[in-house]
N, C-alpha and C positions, 0 to 999 in steps of 0.2 A: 439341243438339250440344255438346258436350265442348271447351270454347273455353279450358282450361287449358293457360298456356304449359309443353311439355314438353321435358326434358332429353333431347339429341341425344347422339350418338355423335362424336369426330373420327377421325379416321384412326387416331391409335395410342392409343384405348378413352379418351380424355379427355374429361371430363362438359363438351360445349358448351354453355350453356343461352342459347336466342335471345331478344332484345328482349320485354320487355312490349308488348303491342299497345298504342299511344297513346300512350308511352313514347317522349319522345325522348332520343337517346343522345348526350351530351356528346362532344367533342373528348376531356376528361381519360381519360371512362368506358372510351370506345373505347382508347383508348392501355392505360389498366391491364387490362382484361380480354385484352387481345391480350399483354401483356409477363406477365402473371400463366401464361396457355397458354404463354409463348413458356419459362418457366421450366420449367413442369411438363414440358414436350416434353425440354427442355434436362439436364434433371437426371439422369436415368437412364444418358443420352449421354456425358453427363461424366463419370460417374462409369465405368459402365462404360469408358470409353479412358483414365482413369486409370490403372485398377488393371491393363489391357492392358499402358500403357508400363511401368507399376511390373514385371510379368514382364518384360517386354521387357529392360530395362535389366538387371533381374536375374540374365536369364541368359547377357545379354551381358558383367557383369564379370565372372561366373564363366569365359566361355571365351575371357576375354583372353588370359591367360597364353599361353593353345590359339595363337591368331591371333599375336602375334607373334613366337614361334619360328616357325609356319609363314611369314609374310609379312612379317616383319622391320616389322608397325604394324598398329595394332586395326583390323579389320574390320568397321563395321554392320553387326548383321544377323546375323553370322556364328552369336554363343550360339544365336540361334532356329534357326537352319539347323542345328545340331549336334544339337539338342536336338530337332526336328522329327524324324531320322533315327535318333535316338537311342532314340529310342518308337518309329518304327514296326519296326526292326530290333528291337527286345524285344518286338515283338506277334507278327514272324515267329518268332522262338524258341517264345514258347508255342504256337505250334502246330503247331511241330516234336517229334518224339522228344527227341532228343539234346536237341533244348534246354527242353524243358517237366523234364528231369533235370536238365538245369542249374538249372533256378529252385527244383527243390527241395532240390535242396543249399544254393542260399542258403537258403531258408528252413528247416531245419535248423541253419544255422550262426547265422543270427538266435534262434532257439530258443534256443539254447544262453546268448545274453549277457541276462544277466535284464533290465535296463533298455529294450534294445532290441528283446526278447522282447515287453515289452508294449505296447511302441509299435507294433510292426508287426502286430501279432496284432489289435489293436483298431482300427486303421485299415485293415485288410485287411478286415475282416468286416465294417465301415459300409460301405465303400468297394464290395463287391459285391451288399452290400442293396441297396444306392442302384444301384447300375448294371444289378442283376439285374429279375426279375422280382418290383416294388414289389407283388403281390398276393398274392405267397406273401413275401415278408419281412415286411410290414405287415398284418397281417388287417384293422382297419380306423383308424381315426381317434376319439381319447378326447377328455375332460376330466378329468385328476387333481387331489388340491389336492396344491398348489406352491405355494413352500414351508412351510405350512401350511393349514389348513382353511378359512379365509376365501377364500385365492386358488387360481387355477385355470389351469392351463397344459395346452397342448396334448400331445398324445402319441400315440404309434403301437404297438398292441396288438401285442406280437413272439407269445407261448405265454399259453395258462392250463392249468393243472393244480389239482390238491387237496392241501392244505397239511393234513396229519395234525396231530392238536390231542386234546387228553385228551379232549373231547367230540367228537370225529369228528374227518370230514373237512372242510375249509374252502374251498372255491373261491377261489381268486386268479386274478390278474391279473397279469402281467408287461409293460410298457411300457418304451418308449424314447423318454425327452424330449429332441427335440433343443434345440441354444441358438440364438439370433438374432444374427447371421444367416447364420451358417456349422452349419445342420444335421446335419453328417457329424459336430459332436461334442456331446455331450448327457450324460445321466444314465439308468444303465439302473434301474427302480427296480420292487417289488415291492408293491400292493395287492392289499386284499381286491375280491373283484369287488363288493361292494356297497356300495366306497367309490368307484366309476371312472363316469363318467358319459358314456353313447353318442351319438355324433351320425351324423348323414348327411353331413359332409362325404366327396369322392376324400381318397385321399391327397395327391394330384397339388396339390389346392387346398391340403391342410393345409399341405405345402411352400412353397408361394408364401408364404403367410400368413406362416408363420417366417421365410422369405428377407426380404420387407417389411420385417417387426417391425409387424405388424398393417396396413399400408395399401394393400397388396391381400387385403382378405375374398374369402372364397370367395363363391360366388352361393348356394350354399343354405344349410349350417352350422346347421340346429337343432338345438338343445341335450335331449336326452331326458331324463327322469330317473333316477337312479340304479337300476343293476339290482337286480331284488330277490332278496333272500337267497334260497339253497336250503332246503326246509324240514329240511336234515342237517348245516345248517352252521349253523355259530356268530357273528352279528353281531358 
């Protein structure tokens, strides 16, 4: 019988690991392994209501101005209520006529200003990757080297085609590296396919991983070897 002490589960996926059998456990031991979980529990919590009030307030100074012409003094609350209305009154638009026309007039008139052309153009198309269906934006989950050949960054397989070359054709590989830990912006970049190395991760996991900055691993994540050359293509 298998009498190795094993790592438990806590409520929200934090590695518990119980006493040594025979092992007795100090007043200090007990305090720091409870205040160490009490951390780990704590960190994500904080941080996420952080970055909550950080909008919060955010869009509460913007609708100052809003609130004291209306109520003659600032209103809590008030930026999120405008801005909660604000969105869902533009999601009735796009799925009206008249107003799925309206949004493409603005985005024609964005077109037009080059700076803002590209801003919206490229946050438009990560922005519906990510919200759309992740199995046709992403085919699957890579290894590229970044930013050089010693090292290796994640990335998400968009297209491959064949890259004409005086000796044929070339198989490539087209990826999207996002950055850590706001993946909606990254680098789109262009490899041969027998520089790109395939794993098993979801996408779903690859995401987590980048959101972390590596400390939530996926559960599977093998690393394959590099694909191998077509025998028409050019190493």
């Amino acid at each position: 019988m298998d009498e190795t002490p094993r790592t438990e589960s806590g409520s929200m996926g934090l590695p518990i690991r119980p006493p040594e059998p025979g092992k007795r456990l100090t007043f200090f031991g007990f305090f720091r392994a409870r205040f160490v979980t009490g951390l780990l529990v704590s960190f994500p919590l904080v941080v996420t209501l952080f970055f909550g009030r950080f909008l919060f307030d955010l869009i509460d100074r913007w609708a100052d101005p809003i609130s004291r012409r209306l109520f003659d003094r600032p209103v809590p609350g008030f930026g999120a209520a405008v801005f909660v209305v604000g969105v869902f009154l533009l999601g009735v638009l796009a799925h009206n006529v008249i107003g799925r026309r309206v949004l493409q007039f603005g985005e024609r008139l964005f077109a037009r200003i080059p700076v803002l052309r590209a801003v919206y153009t490229g946050t438009r198309e990560v922005t519906r990757a990510f919200a759309g269906n992740r199995a046709k934006s992403f085919r699957r989950v890579v290894l590229v080297p970044f930013p050089n050949e010693n090292v290796w960054a994640v990335a998400f397989v968009t297209t491959e085609f064949e890259e004409a070359t005086p000796d044929g054709p070339r198989r490539v590989t087209a990826v999207f590296m996002p950055t850590t830990p706001n993946p909606t912006t990254g680098f789109f970049l262009v490899y041969p396919a027998t520089a790109v190395r395939a794993t098993d991760m979801s996408v779903e996991e690859a995401i987590r991983m980048v959101i972390s900055g590596g400390l939530v691993s996926a559960s599977q994540g093998r690393v394959f070897p590099a694909a191998p050359a077509p025998k028409d293509s050019v190493p």
